[in-house]
N, C-alpha and C positions, 0 to 999 in steps of 0.2 A: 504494500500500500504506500503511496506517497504522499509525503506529508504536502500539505496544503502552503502556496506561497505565505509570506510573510506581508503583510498588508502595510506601505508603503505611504506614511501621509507625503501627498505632495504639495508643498508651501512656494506660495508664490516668494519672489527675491521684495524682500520689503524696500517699499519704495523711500526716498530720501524725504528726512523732514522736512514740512514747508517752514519756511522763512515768515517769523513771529513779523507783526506790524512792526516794531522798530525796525528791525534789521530791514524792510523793505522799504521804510522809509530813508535808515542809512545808504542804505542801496541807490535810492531814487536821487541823492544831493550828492553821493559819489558821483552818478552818473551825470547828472547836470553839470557839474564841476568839473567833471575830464569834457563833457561835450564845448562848454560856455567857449574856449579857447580858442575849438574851430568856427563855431560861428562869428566868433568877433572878427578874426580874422578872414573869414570868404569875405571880409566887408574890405579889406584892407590890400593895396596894392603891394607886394614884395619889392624889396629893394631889389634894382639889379644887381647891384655890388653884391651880393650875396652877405648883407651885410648891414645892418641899422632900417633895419622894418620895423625896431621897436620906437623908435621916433617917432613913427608916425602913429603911434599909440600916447604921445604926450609924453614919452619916459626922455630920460635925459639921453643924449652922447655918451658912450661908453668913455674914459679917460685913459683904458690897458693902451691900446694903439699910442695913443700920443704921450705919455708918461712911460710905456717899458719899450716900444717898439714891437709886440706884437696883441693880436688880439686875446681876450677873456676869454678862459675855459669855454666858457657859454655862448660865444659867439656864433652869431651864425643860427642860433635855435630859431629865435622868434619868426627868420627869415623860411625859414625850413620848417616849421609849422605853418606856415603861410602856406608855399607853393603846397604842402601834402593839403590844407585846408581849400586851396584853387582845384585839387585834383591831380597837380600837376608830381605824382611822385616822383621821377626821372628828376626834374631839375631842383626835387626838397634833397633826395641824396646828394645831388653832386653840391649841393649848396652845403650842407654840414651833414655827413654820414650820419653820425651818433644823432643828431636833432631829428634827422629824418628815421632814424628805429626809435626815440621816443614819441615821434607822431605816433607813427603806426601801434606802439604798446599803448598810451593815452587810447587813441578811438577801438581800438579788440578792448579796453579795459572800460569803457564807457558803456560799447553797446554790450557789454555783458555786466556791469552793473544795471545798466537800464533793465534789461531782461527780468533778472535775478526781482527785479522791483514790481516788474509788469505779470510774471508768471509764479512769483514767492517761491520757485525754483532755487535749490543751492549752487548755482552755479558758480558762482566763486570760490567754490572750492577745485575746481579746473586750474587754480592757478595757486593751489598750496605746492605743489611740488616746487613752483617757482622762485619759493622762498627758503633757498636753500648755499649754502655758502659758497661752491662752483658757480652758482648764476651769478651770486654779487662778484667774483671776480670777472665772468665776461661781462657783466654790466660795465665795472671799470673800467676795465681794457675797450672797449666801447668809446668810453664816454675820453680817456685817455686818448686812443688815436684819431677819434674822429675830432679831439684839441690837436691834435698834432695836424693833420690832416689841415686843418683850416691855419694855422699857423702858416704850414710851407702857401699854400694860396695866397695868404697873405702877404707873402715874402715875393712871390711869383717865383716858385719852386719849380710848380705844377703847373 
């Protein structure tokens, strides 16, 4: 006689908790706050210079160029959020490398806090892996050559 299967509950994979109203409100002013940057700027002409688009925001002249002879770390961002906020990403990279991968991380980090806010989905947790101590050195190295990067242009290296 054979014994009888063994009677198998099958459980579905439990779904991720939804996102309590704060968090979906932190969610909704994160998002707002990565988006607020490109909107302002599709309103704003990029410097050709690849370089002082934040002037035309009312902020002052950088002083690195004319005090050390070459540009601030940060140079070249505002410019470079611009063209990626024009659409134009080809000329936000060659304008400042590193500004043009902080566009694109800023807008993937907006429309998925926005989401996270609209569907009380945990999506943000897509980006815990990202928070981890290899990333913050490519971040650096990043943020380091694409200073370098805009220096030698500066210089007319490149």
């Amino acid at each position: 006689m054979s014994q009888p299967l063994a009677s198998h509950a099958v459980t579905q994979a439990e779904a991720p908790p939804r996102l309590a109203v704060g968090a979906r409100l932190t969610a909704l002013g994160t998002g707002l706050s990565l988006a607020a940057p490109f909107v302002v700027l599709s309103m704003v002409t990029p410097a050709a210079a690849g370089l002082g688009t934040h002037t035309r925001l009312g902020l002052p002249t950088c002083t690195w160029p004319t005090a050390l002879g070459i540009p601030c770390p940060s140079c070249g961002y505002t410019t470079a959020f611009t063209h990626a906020a024009h659409g134009d990403l080809w000329t936000s990279f060659v304008t400042q490398p590193a500004g043009f991968v902080l566009a694109l991380a800023s807008a993937m980090a907006a429309v998925v806090a926005l989401a996270c806010a609209a569907t009380a989905q945990p999506l943000h947790l897509l980006f815990a892996p990202l928070a981890s101590r290899p990333i913050a050195w490519v971040a650096s190295a990043v943020f380091v050559l694409g200073w370098g990067y805009k220096i030698g242009t500066f210089k007319g290296w490149w």
